[in-house]
N, C-alpha and C positions, 0 to 999 in steps of 0.2 A: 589539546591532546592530539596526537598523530593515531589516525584508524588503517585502517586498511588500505583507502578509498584518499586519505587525505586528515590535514587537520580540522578537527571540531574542536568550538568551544566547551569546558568545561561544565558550563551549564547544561547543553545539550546532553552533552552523556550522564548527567546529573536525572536531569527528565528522563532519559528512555531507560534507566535504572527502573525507573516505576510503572514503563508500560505493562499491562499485564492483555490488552487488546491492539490490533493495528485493522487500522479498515484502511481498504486502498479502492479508487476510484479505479475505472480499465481501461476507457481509453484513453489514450494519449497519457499513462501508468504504466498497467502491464502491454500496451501494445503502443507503437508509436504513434497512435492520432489517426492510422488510415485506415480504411474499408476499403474493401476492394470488391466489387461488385459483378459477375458472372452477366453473361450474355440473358442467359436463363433466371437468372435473378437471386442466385447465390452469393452468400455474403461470406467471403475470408477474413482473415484477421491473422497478426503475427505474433507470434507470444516467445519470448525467449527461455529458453532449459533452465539460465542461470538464476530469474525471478521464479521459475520453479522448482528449484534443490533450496534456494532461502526461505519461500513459504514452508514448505514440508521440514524444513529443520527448524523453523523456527516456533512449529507448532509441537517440532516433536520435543521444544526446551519448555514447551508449558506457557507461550504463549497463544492467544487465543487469535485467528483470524478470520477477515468478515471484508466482504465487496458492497459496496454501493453506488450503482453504475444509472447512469437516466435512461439507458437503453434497454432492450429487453433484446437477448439474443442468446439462443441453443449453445452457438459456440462457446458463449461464455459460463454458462450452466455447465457443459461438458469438461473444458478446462480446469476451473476453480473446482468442479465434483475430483477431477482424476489427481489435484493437489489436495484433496482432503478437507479444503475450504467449507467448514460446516455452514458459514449465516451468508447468504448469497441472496443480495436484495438489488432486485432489477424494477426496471422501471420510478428510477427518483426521482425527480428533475427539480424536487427538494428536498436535497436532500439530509438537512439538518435532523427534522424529525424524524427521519429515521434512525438517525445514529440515537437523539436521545431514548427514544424506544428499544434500541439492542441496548443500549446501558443499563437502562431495569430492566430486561430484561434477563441480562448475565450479572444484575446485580455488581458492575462492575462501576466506579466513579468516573465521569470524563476527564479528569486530569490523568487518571489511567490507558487515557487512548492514543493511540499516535494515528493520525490520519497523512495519509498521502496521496494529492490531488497535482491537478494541471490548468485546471481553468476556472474561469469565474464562478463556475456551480461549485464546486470544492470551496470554495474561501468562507463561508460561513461554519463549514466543520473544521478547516484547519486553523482558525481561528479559537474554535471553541474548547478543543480538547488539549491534553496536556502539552504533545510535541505533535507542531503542525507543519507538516513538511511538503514542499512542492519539488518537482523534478527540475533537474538543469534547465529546459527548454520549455518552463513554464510561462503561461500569460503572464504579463508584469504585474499585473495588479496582485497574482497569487502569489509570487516573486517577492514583491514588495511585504504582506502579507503574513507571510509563513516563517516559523522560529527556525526552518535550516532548510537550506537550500542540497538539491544531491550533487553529486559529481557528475553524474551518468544523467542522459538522457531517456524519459520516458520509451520503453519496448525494448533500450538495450542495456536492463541489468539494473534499474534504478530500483526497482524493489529488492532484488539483492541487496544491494545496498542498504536500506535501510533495516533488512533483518540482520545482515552483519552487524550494523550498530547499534541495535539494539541489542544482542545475543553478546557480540562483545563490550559493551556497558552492563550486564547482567551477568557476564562470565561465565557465557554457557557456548558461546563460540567454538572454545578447543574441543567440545562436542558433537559437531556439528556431522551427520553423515546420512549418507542415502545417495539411491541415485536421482542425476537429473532424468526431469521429465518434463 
């Protein structure tokens, strides 16, 4: 089927019909893979408007979302708190059991989940859950891996992306509104 973004298999949109959670990894996800590092010891980071107007709309169609990053950093606390992002779990660096712990937690099933990852620590959860998704310019092995690959490159719109298709697999798309942020 033709999305937004490009053609998906039929299965795929078949699967994100039923996500009803999405956990996404941050870096090299919501941001391209870089740090950039201050003289003084200050840590930036880039985060695109576009994966923030598809988190906040895609929460506002009723689906649930949730980060689990291996890092621990302010930046990312503050960003995902200013998208609404309720379950924000830092410091993974396994991060399987975490995700099965937010599951009973929201009492939700992990065929229910869609994860989207970049590198070797994510292939364990996109593996696991229902639709396991890696970004254009993911490690090959999560590439290899994962039930759908994006069009977009992790930091420029790749989570967009995947709430567009979920949101339009679910038919809550032509709803979709707010501002970016």
């Amino acid at each position: 089927m033709n999305t937004l973004y490009g053609n998906v298999e039929n299965s795929i949109l078949e699967k994100a019909k039923q996500i009803k959670l999405l956990v996404c990894d941050v870096d090299g996800v919501f941001s391209d893979g870089r740090i950039y590092l201050g003289n003084d010891g200050e840590e930036l980071k880039a985060f695109h408007t576009k994966d923030g107007f598809g988190i906040k709309a895609l929460g506002a169609s009723g689906v649930a979302v949730a980060i689990i990053t291996g890092r621990n950093s302010a930046i990312v606390a503050n960003r995902m708190s200013a998208l609404n992002v309720e379950h924000i779990i830092q410091g993974q660096e396994d991060k399987l059991p975490a995700l099965t712990e937010l599951t009973k937690q929201l009492t939700i099933n992990i065929s229910e989940v869609a994860y989207i990852g970049d590198d070797v620590p994510d292939l364990a959860c996109i593996q696991a859950v229902g639709l396991g998704i890696c970004v254009a310019d993911g490690h090959p092995a999560v590439l290899n891996g994962a039930d759908h690959i994006t069009y977009t490159n992790g930091g420029f719109g790749a989570v967009r992306e995947v709430c567009d298709l979920i949101m339009q697999s679910q038919g809550t798309l032509a709803y979709a509104k707010g501002a970016s942020v």
